[in-house]
N, C-alpha and C positions, 0 to 999 in steps of 0.2 A: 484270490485275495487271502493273505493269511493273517489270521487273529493275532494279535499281540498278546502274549502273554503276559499274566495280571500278575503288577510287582507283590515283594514282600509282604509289604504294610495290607494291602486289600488281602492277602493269601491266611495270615495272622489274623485278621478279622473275623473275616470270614468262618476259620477254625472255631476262633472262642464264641460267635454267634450261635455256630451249630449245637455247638456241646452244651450252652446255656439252655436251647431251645431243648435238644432233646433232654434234660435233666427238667426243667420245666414240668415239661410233657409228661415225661415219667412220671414225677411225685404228684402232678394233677391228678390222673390215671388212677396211681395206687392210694390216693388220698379221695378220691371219689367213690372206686370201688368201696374200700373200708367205711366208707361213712356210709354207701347203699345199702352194706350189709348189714350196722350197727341198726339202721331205721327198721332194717327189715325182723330185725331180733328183738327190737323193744316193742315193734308193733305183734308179734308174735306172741310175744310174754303178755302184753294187754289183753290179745283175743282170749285167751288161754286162760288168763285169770276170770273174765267175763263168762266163758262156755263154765267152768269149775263151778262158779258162783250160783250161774243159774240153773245148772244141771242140780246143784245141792238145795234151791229154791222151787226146781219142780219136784225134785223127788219129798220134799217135805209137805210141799202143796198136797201131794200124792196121798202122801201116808196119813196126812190131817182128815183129809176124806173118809179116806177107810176106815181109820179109827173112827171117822163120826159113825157111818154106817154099820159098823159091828157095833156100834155102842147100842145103836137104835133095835140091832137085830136079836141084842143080847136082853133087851128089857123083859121083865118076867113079864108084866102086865101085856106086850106083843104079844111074846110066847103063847100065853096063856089063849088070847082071843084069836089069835092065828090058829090054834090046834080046833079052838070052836069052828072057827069058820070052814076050815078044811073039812072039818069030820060032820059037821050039820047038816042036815039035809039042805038043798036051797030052799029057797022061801019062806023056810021054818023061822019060831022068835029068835029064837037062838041063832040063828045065822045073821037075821037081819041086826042084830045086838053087837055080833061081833063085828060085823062089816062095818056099822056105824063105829063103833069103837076103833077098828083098825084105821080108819080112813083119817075120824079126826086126830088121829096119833101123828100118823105121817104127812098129813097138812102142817100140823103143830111144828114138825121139826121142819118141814119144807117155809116154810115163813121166818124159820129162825136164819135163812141163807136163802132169802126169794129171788137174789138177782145169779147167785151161784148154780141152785136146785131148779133145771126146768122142768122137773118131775122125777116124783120118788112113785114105785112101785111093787107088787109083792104079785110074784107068781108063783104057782103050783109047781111044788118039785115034781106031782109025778109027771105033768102032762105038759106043762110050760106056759099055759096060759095064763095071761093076767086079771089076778081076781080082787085086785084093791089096787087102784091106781088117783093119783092125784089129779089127774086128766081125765076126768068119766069118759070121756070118746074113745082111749084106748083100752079099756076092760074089755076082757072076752075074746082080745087079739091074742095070737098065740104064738110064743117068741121061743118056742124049742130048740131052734135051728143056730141061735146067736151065743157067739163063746161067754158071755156076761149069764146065760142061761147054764149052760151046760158045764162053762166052769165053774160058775160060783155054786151047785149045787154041793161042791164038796170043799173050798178053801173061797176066803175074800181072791176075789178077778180084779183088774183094772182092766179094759176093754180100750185101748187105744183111740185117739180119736177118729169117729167114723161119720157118715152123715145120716143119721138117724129118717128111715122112712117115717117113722110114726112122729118124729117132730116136723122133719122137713128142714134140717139146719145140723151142721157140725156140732156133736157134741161128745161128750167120754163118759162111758161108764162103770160104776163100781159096783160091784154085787157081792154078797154074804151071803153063807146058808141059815135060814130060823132054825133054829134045833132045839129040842124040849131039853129036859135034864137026862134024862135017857139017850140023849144022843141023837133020836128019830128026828132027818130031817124033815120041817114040813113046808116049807117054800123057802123062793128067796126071795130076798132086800136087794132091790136095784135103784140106785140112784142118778138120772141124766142129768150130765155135770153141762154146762156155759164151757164155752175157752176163753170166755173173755179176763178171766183171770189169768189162766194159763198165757196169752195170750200179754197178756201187760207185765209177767215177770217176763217174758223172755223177748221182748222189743223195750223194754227200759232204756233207754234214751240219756246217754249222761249230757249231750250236746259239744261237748268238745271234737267231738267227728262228723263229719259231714257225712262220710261214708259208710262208717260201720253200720254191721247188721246185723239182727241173728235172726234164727227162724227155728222151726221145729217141721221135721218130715217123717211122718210113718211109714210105715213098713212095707209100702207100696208105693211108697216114692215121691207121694201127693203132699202137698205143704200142708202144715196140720196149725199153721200162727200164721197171719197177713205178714209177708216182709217188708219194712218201712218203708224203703226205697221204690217200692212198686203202689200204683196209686188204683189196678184194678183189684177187683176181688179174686184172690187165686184160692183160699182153702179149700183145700178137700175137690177142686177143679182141676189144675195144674199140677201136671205130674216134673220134679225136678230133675234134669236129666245132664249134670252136670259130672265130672270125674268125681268132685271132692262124697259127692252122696251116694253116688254107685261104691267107691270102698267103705261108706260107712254101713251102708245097709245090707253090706258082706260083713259087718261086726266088728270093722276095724275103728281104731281112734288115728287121725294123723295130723300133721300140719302140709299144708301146700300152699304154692302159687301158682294157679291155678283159674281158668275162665269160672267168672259166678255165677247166677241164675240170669245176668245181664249179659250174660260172654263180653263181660272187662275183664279184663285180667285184674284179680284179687289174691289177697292173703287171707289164705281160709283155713281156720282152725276146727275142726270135729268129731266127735264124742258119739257112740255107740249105746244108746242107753238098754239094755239088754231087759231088763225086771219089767219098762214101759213097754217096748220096741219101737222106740223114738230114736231119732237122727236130730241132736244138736247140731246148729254150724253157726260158726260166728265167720265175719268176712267184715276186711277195709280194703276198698279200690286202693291198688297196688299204684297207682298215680297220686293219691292224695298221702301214702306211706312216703312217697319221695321227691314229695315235695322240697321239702329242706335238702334234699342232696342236688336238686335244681338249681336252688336259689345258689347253695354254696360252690354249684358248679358255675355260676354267674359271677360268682364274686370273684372266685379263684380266677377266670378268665380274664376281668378285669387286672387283679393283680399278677398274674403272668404277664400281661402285655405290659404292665409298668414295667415290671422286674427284667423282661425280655428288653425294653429300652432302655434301663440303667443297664443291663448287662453290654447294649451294645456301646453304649459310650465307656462303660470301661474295657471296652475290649478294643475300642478305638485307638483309648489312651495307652493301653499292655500294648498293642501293635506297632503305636510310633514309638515308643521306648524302647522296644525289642528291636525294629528293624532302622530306626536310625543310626546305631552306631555300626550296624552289619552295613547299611551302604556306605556309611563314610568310609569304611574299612575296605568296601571294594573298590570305590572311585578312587582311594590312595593306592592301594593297588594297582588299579588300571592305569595313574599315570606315575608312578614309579617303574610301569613295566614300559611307558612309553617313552623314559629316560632322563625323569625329576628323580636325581639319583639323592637330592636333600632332601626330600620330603620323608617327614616324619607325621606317625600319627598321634591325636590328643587321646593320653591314657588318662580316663575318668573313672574311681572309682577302686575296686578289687576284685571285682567280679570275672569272670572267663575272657567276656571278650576286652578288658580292660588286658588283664594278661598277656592275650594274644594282639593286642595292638603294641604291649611293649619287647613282645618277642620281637613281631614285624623290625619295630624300630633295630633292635638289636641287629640283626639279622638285615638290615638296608644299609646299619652303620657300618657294616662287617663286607657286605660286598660293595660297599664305596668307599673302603680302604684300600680291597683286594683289586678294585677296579684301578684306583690311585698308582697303587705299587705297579701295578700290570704297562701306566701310562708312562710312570719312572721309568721302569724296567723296559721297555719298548722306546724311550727316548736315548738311554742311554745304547742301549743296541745299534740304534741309529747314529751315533755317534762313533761307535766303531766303526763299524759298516765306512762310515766316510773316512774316516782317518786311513783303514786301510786301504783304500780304494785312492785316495790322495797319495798313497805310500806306493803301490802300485803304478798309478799316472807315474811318480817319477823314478821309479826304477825303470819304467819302460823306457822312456824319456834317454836315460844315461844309455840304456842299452841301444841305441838307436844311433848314439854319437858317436858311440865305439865303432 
């Protein structure tokens, strides 16, 4: 069985259906693209401003500290009774003077910041042990071995957050060396810090995102701030084992998109903070960033398919204007060659095939003239033809009689 071939007008259709569609298609495509990219750039520039922000609110949180603590470390009246207590025998008046003196000093300022301060401290430079502490239960423990000991004997230390045995809870320390005026150090000022400050600058909440999040990771990979989106307790438990924190805690700062501590795929911006040895990261699920390129991937579909239906009825209407005057022109054709040698075509318009329909005419008028004369000239031949043939008959005729 052989297929018919599909006329002009379905052929024309068909053409401007495709070329609508893929033009469509197209500019959905690159109008999509361009808008997931724009989402993905504004949400970028958000995180980014966010990590900036609070990376500048901890490190001031940081230096507040310190400052407090050198302030405390720098009092003559410490000085003074710290050099007692160190140099007095134990037991003696004079020790127990200065121990009382020292203790209600650094009670005094641990009160002035009781839910920040879980304990302030003063240990022996030469041996590390703690010999006035706000905590009576930890005196006499001996903390040598901890960089808040061994650094702060010679500059203010921050001590990263770590989970403190003698508290039994996450906390960060800052330590100072006492120094006389002479220079001779004679212990240090340590103060165990809460995170729960640190902790509510850097999960600050604007609510406009469902997703976002920051967090803080030390230097060992372990979350050092509860992340919002997580409802167990991970600090200082959970180790982050994600790309974006592995190049951070190689020292770098980047942006990625990238699986989160959730393995969603997120937008995650972070920050090396090198002076703490903290790992900022901020992160918004890469699903809630494109959203709106969803929606507007919904809508454009909607409006494609209208646009793809208007296109196909003008493509309708282009096709029988284009191909109706091509067939009439062939069916004149076809029966002028069948031998309607009057037929003439209707010239509409000025356009090509208006042109070439009055060529046609020209050009039918010309060979049913030429056909005309052909029919003249052939009759009149026939007229010879017999006359001499009559002329003939009777010359034979006479020659017969003779």
């Amino acid at each position: 069985m052989t297929l018919r071939r599909p006329g002009l007008t379905p052929r024309i259709f068909l053409v401007f259906v495709l070329f609508a569609t893929t033009l469509l298609v197209g500019l959905g495509l690159l109008a999509n693209r361009s808008g997931r990219e724009s989402l993905k750039a504004a949400a970028i520039s958000e995180l980014l401003s966010t990590v900036i922000v609070r990376e500048g609110r901890i490190r001031e949180w940081i230096g507040q500290q310190s400052e407090s603590v050198e302030s405390i470390a720098a009092s003559p009246m410490l000085v003074r009774e710290v050099g007692t207590l160190i140099r007095a025998p134990a037991g003696s008046a004079a020790h127990r003077e200065a121990y009382a003196a020292v203790t209600g000093e650094l009670k005094a300022r641990q009160s002035v910041h009781a839910k920040q301060h879980l304990m302030v401290g003063l240990l022996d430079a030469r041996t590390g042990r703690i010999v006035v502490s706000t905590l009576p239960r930890t005196e006499n423990i001996n903390r040598a071995q901890y960089p808040y000991f061994t650094e702060g004997r010679t500059a203010t230390h921050v001590q990263p957050a770590f989970r403190s045995p003698l508290l039994d809870r996450p906390t960060m320390v800052v330590s100072t060396p006492v120094r006389t005026p002479s220079g001779e150090t004679l212990a240090v000022l340590a103060t165990w810090y809460a995170l729960d400050e640190i902790n509510e600058i850097v999960r600050s909440h604007s609510g406009l995102r469902r997703t976002d999040d920051a967090y803080l990771v030390n230097g060992d990979g372990k979350f050092v701030t509860q992340p919002r989106l997580l409802e167990r307790s991970v600090v200082l438990r959970e180790t982050v084992r994600t790309q974006s924190v592995r190049q951070c805690l190689q020292g770098r700062r980047g942006i990625t998109v990238a699986p989160d501590y959730r393995r969603l795929p997120a937008v995650i911006v972070y920050r090396w903070m090198a002076d703490q040895r903290l790992c900022l990261v901020a992160k918004q699920d890469l699903a809630e960033v494109l959203e709106p390129a969803q929606e507007f991937q919904e809508q454009l579909q909607l409006f494609a398919a209208l646009g793809l239906l208007f296109a196909s009825g003008l493509a309708l209407m282009l096709a029988r204007t284009i191909a109706r005057p091509v067939e009439v022109m062939f069916e004149g054709v076809k029966r002028f060659s069948e031998g309607e040698r009057d037929l003439r075509l209707p010239v509409e318009g000025e356009d090509v095939l208006a042109r070439l329909a009055s060529e046609f005419n020209v050009m039918a008028a010309t060979i049913g003239e030429r056909e005309q004369q052909l029919r003249l000239n052939a009759e009149r031949l026939e007229d010879v033809v017999a006359a001499r043939t009559a002329a003939l008959g009777d010359s034979e005729a006479r020659i017969r009689l003779l």
